[in-house]
C-alpha positions as CSV (number, residue, x, y, z in Angstrom):
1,X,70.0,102.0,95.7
2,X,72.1,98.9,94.5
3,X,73.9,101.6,92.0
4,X,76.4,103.2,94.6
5,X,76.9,100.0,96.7
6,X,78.0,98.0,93.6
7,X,80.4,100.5,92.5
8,X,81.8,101.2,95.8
9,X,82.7,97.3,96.0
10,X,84.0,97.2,92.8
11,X,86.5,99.9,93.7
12,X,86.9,98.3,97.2
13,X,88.0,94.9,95.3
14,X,90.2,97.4,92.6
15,X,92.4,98.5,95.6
16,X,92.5,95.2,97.5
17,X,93.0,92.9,95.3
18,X,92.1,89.9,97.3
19,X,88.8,88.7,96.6
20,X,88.2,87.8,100.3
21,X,89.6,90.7,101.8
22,X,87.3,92.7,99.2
23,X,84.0,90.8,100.2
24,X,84.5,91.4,103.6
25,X,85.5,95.5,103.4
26,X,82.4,95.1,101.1
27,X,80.1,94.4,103.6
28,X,81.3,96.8,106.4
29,X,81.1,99.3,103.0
30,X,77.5,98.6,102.9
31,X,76.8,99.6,106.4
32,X,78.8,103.1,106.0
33,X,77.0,104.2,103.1
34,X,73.8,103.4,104.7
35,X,74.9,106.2,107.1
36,X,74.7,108.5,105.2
37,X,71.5,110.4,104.3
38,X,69.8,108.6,101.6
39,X,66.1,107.3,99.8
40,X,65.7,104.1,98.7
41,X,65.2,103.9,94.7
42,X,61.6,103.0,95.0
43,X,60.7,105.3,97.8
44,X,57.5,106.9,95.9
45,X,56.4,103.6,94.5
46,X,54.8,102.5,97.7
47,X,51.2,101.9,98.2
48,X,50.3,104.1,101.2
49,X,50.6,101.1,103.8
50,X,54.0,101.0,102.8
51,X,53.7,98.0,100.8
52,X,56.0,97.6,97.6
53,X,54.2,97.3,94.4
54,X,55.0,96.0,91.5
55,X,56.2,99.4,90.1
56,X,58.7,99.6,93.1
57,X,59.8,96.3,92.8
58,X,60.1,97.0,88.8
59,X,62.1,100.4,89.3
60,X,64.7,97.7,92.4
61,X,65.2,95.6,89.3
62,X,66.0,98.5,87.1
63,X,68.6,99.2,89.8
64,X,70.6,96.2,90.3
65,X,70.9,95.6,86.3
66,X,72.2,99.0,86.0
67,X,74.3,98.3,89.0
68,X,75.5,94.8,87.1
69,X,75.9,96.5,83.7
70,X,78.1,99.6,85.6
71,X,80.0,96.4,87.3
72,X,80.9,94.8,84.1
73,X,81.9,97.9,82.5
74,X,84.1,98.3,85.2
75,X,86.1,95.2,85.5
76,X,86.5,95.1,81.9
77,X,88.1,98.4,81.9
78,X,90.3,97.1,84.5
79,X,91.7,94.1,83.3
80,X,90.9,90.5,83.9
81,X,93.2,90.3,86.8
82,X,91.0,92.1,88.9
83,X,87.5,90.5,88.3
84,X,87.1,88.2,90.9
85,X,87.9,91.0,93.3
86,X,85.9,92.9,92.2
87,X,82.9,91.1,91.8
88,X,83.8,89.9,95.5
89,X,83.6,93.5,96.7
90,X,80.4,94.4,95.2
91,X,78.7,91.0,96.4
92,X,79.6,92.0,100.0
93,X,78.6,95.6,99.1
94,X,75.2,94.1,98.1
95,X,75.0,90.7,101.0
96,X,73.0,93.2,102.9
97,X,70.2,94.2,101.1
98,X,70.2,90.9,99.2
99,X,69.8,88.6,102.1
100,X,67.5,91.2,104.1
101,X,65.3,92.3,101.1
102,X,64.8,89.0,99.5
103,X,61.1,88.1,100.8
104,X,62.1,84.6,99.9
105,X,64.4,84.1,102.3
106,X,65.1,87.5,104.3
107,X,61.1,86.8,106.1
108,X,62.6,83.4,107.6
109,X,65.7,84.9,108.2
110,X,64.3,87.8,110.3
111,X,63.4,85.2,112.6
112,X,67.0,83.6,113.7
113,X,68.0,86.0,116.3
114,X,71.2,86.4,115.1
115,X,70.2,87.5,111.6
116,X,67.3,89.6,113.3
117,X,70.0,91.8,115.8
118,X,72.2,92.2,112.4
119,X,68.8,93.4,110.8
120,X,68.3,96.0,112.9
121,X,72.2,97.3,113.5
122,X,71.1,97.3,109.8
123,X,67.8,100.0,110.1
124,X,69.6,101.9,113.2
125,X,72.5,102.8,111.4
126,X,70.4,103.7,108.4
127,X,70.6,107.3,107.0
128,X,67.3,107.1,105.2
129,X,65.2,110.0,105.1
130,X,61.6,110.7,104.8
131,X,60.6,110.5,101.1
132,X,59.9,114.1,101.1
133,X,63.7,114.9,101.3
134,X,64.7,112.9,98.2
135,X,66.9,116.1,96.5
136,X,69.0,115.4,99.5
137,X,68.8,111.4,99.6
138,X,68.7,111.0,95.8
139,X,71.5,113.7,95.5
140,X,74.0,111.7,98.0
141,X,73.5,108.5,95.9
142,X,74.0,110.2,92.6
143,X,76.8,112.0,94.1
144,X,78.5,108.2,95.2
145,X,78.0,106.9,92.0
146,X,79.3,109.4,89.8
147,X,82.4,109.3,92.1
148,X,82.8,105.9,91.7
149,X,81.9,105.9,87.8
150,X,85.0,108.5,87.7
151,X,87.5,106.5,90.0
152,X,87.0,103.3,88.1
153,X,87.5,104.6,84.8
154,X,90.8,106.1,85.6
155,X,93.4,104.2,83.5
156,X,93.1,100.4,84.0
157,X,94.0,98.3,87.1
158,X,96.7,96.1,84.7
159,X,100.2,96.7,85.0
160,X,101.7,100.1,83.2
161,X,103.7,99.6,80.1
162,X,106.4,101.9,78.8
């Protein structure tokens, strides 16, 4: 789910500060909630061969705008000063999925050995369970992104007045 990636970046880029630093602690963030136990948001919207359908790609673009509309909320709670920092840590948070998912260009790019070794590093690290244990793997999500809802609306990142 894009949900708990983009939030978790957005924090990452909250405590940073440094939009670079943030992208890059953004990525390697991707790759450790991918650890952990997890479905994907359109895991029951497959066709049986595993194909996406237009309902799972319909329920991924639900994701990422709620995602988006979670990151705005959250950098204009904490202050201009920290947007580009934040939007750096989510993007890196994201670079993953969007560069592997993408058919457009993640099917060419599967073919460049480099980006194909990174692809899989990518699945063997993967937590993802079967779709039959989605309270667990929908739970963990849920559980990130609440988290991160709470952390990032506690006070503002600008500078304390008296």
């Amino acid at each position: 789910m894009a949900v708990p990636h983009l939030l978790v970046g957005a924090g990452i880029g909250r405590v940073v500060r440094r939009p670079v630093v943030a992208f890059g602690i953004g990525v390697a963030s991707h790759f450790a909630l991918d650890a952990l136990p997890h479905v994907d948001a359109a895991s029951f919207l497959r066709a049986p061969t595993g194909q996406d359908t237009p309902a799972a790609y319909a329920v991924a673009v639900a994701d990422v705008l709620v995602g988006v509309l979670l990151l705005a909320w959250a950098v204009r709670r904490a202050g201009p000063g920290w947007a580009r920092a934040m939007v750096a840590g989510a993007l890196g948070a994201m670079m993953m999925d969007a560069v592997e998912y993408v058919p457009v260009w993640g099917s060419p790019l599967s073919h460049v050995s480099l980006c194909a070794k990174i692809f899989a590093l990518h699945h063997a690290i993967s937590g993802r369970l079967p779709d039959a244990e989605w309270p667990v793997g929908f739970s963990t999500q849920i559980i990130v992104a609440l988290l991160m809802v709470w952390a990032l609306s506690r006070g503002h990142g600008g500078p304390r007045h008296a």
